[in-house]
C-alpha positions as CSV (number, residue, x, y, z in Angstrom):
1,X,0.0,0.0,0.0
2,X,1.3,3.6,-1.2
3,X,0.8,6.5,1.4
4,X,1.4,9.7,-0.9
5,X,0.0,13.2,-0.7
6,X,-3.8,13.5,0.0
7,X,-4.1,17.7,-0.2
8,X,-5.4,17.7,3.7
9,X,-5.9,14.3,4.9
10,X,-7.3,10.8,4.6
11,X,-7.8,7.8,7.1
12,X,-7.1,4.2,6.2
13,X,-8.4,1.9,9.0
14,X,-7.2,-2.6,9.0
15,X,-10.4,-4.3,10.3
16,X,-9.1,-7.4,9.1
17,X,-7.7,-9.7,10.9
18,X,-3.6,-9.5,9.4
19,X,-2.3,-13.1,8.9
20,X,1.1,-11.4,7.5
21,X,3.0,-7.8,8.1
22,X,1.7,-4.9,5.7
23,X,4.0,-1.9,5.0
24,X,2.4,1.4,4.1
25,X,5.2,3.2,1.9
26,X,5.8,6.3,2.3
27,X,5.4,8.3,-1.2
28,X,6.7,11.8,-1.5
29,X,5.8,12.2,-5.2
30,X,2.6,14.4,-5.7
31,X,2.6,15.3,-1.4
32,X,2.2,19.0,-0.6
33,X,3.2,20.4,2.9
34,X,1.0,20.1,5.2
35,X,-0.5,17.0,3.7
36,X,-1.5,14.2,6.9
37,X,-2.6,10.5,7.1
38,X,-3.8,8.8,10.0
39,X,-3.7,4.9,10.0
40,X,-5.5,2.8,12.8
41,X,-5.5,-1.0,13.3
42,X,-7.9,-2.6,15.0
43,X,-8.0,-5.9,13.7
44,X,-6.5,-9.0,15.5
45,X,-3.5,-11.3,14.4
46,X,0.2,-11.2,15.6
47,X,1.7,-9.2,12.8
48,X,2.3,-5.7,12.1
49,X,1.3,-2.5,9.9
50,X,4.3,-0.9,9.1
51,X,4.2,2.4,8.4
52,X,7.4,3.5,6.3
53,X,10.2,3.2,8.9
54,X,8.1,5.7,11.1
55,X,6.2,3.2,13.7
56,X,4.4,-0.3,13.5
57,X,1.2,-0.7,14.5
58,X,0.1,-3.4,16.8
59,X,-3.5,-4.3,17.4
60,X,-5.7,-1.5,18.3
61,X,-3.0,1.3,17.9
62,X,-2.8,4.4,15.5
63,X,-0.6,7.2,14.1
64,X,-0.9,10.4,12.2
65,X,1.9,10.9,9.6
66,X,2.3,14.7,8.4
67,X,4.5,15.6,5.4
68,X,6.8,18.5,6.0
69,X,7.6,19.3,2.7
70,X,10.5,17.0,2.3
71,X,9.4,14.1,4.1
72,X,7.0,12.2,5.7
73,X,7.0,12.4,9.7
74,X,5.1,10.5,12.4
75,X,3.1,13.5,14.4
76,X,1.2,11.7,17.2
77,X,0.6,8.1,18.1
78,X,-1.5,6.4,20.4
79,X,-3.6,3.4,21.8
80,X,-7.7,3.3,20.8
């Protein structure tokens, strides 16, 4: 799954149950300052969502991402 630039935000939510790790990549192309995502799991299984090299996401944790204009850069995590 590609994470690029969303001109203001989007959320992407796993429900599923994961039966592998999933690695959202981090896209800079077509991103505009100030762009955000914020990525929740709260489905079950033992494996990961990987969100660039930023943070993984365990069951029923999240994160918001913010691009800076050169980069993509975790803002604020948390438990749900």
């Amino acid at each position: 799954m590609n994470v690029s630039g969303f001109q203001g935000g989007r959320f992407m939510r796993f429900t599923g149950t994961l039966t592998s790790d999933i690695t959202a990549t981090l896209v800079t192309t077509g991103a505009h300052t100030g762009d955000w995502v914020e990525i929740s799991r709260t489905g079950g299984g033992a494996f990961v969502v990987a969100v660039g090299s930023l943070k993984n996401l365990a069951q029923d944790e999240w994160c918001k991402i913010l691009f800076n204009g050169s980069a993509w850069e975790l803002c604020a995590f948390g438990s749900l």
